[in-house]
Phi, psi and omega in degrees: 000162188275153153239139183277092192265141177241159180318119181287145180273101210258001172291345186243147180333328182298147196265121212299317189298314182300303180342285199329291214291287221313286219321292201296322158319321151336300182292319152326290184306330184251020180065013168294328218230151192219159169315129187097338186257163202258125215268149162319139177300141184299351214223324190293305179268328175312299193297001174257294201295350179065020188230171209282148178339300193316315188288316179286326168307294199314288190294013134307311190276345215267325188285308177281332157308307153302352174096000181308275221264145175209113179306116173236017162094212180302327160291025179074184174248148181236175176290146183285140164278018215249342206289162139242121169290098216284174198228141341300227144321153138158213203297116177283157184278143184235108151313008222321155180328290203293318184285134160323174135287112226228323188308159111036270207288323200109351186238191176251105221327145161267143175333162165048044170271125158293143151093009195253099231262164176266126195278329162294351177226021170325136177265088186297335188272347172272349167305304185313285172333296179328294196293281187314326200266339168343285201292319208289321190287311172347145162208203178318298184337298188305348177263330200275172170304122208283147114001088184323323177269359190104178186272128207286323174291287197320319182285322196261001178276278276258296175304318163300307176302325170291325174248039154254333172270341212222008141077020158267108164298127181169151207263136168281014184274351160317325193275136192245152167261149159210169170289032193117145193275017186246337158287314178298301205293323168292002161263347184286231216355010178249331183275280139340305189275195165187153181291151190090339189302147179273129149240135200292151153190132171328157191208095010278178151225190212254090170348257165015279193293011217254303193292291198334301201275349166268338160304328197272034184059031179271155183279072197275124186273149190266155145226156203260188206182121150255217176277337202273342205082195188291130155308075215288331190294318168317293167345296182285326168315301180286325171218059184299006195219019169308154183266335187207179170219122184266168172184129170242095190288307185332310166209116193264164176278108019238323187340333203080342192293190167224144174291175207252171197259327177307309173315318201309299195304330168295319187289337189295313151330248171011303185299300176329318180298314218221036166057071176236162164251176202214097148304091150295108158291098185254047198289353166201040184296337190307327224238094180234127173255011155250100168087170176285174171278162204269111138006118130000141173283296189313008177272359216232334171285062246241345185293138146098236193270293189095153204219340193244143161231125208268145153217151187231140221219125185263013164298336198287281189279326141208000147186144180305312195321340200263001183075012217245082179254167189230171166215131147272109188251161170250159210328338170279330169290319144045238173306330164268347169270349173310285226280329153299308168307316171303285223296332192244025159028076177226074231262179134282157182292149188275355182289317175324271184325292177312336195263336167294313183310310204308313193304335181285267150048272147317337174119286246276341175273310216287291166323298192295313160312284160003287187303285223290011184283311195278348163287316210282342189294314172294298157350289147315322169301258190334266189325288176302338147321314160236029142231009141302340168291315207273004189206336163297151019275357178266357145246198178198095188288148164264107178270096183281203217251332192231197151082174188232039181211164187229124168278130189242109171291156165241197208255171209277137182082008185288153143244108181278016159284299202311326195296321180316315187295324159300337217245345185260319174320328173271001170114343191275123172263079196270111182233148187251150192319293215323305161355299202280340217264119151265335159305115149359119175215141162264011191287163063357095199187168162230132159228141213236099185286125179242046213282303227249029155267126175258007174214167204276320191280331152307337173279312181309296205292316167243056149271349166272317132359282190304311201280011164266337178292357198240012154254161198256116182101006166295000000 
């Protein structure tokens, strides 16, 4: 079909590929262009617009890549049959085919999203396979009220897997299943804790953990965090008598850094000294691209009692949707975190779970950490390769050693709020350092998740995207 193009304009800021994807999105959103239908050819739409091939691919790919557009080979690109149009007209909703709704929110994750595992290489058919021979095998076991503490295989992959990859020793009865990694901090604070208790939490930190623990009425001290990590003598300045500590030393939220090894022994001092606890948050210690990956902290908790209450999350490595985190406590701890999980009945479905053990089991979660480490390696490549083309000198990235997002600092007087907020007006999910800071900061920054870009040529577009976000009125 003709689509109603006015001359692109090659005289205004907007990037000539952008002209293209808004128009057509446009049309969507107003119903010219209708689900199912098939949009002019790239060799086709070059050659009316007078313009080079390359410039009509980026924004074909940029529309498909949002879920607009759908590639069909020799049958042309189409409108997704998957869009729903809101009534009266306006910005339509994108359903993509292919993707779960996977997020958080309930919607479906936008580019440069953090903290998001790659969604394209779920490995679904051995997931399916697994899950079906599950249910053909189900029986009574499957009716009854699920296990509080988990599913009894799942705890013991989970413990074999940990003290080969991640130097944490523990028994599975150590091991707790939760729904997510905000169901472990609410069985520890239920266990453990109490309201008004102080807690150290990295300065920036981890949102999530950050909103949780102030609902649940903890008292939070900010602590500032270096190249070195959290900052144990600050700490002890500021809340020598804190009751806990959250921390993700492996790769911290959002910096990147690793605690340092000397910091690892203080804070563990620090716990020790005065009956404190140690949150490890280890949400993406797997995905290290320099070197093996870094020991647990809770590898090192080896005095006493124990003092880390280890938690670890399968939203990270292969999908949120499935719901699934662990907490690992120590051996003494037991019988009161048991005896809290019956009480807050916050079990997981046992299909899930059964279907995870195997997958632990079998060879196939260990092989898939394998992959996505060297896709993601590629990833982090291509996407920093272009928006060091598309945005220096004005930004300046930190490639830290791991992790699954990249910081791009910015220049002194930058707002990276406003910009984060232009960059989700375009379609871009962006969040700015500051945000994470509970302290006054003059830092500056942004962070840019690069697990789903899946080609060199999806990083160039929209990393030229992000950089129409750094003029005021884009």
């Amino acid at each position: 079909m003709t689509l109603p193009f006015s001359p692109i304009n090659a005289a205004t800021d907007s990037p000539l590929y952008r002209q293209i994807y808004l128009r057509i999105r446009q049309s969507i959103a107003d119903g010219v262009l209708r689900p199912g239908d098939r949009v002019p050819s790239v060799r086709g739409l070059a050659s009316e617009l007078n313009l080079a091939r390359g410039t009509v691919e980026s924004a074909y790919q940029l529309l498909i890549d949002e879920g607009y557009l759908i590639a069909r080979g020799p049958a042309g690109t189409v409108v997704s049959p998957q869009i729903r149009l809101p009534e009266p007209a306006g910005q339509a909703i994108v359903v993509p085919e292919t993707v779960p709704s996977l997020t958080h929110t309930g919607l479906m994750p936008l580019p440069l999203e953090m903290g998001l595992p790659a969604l394209d290489v779920f490995p679904g058919k051995v997931w399916n396979r697994l899950a079906a021979s599950e249910m053909r095998q189900s029986g009574l076991y499957d009716l009854i009220y699920p296990d509080p503490q988990g599913y009894p295989p799942l705890r013991a992959a989970i413990a074999g897997y940990l003290g080969v990859s991640r130097g944490v020793a523990c028994s599975p009865d150590q091991v707790f299943i939760c729904a997510g990694y905000r169901a472990s901090l609410g069985l520890i604070c239920h266990s453990v804790l109490r309201h008004g208790d102080t807690c150290w939490f990295e300065d920036p930190g981890y949102l999530i953990a950050r909103r949780f623990l102030n609902q649940a009425g903890m008292k939070l001290q900010p602590v500032p965090v270096d190249q070195d990590g959290l900052d144990v003598e600050a700490g002890i300045k500021m809340a020598a008598n804190a009751r806990f500590a959250v921390v993700t030393p492996s790769h911290q939220s959002p910096l990147g850094v690793s605690l340092s090894l000397p910091r690892r022994h203080a804070l563990l001092d620090w716990a020790r000294a005065g009956d404190r606890w140690i949150i490890e948050d280890d949400y993406d210690g797997e995905f290290r691209y320099r070197g093996r990956p870094l020991p647990a902290l809770k590898s090192l908790d080896t005095a006493g009692s124990g003092s880390v209450l280890y938690t670890g999350t399968f939203s990270k490595v292969l999908a949120p949707g499935l719901r699934l985190s662990y907490l690992v406590v120590p051996q003494e701890q037991v019988v009161r975190f048991a005896e809290t999980a019956g009480r807050m009945q916050n079990q997981c479905p046992r299909l899930l779970q059964a279907t995870l053990a195997r997958f632990i089991e079998e060879g196939y979660f260990a092989r898939h950490i394998r992959k996505m480490r060297s896709i993601y390696a590629e990833r982090r490549a291509a996407l920093a390769d272009a928006l060091s083309a598309a945005l220096e000198p004005r930004v300046q990235l930190h490639l830290q050693a791991g992790g699954m997002h990249l910081l791009a600092m910015l220049e002194n007087g930058s707002d990276d709020g406003a910009i984060a907020m232009r960059a989700r007006s375009l379609g871009l999910s962006i969040q700015a350092l500051s945000t994470w800071y509970a302290e006054a900061t003059s830092r500056r920054g942004l962070l840019i998740g690069f697990t789903n870009i899946t080609s060199t040529q999806e990083a160039s577009a929209l990393s030229r995207t992000l950089a129409s976000a750094f003029r005021p009125g884009a």
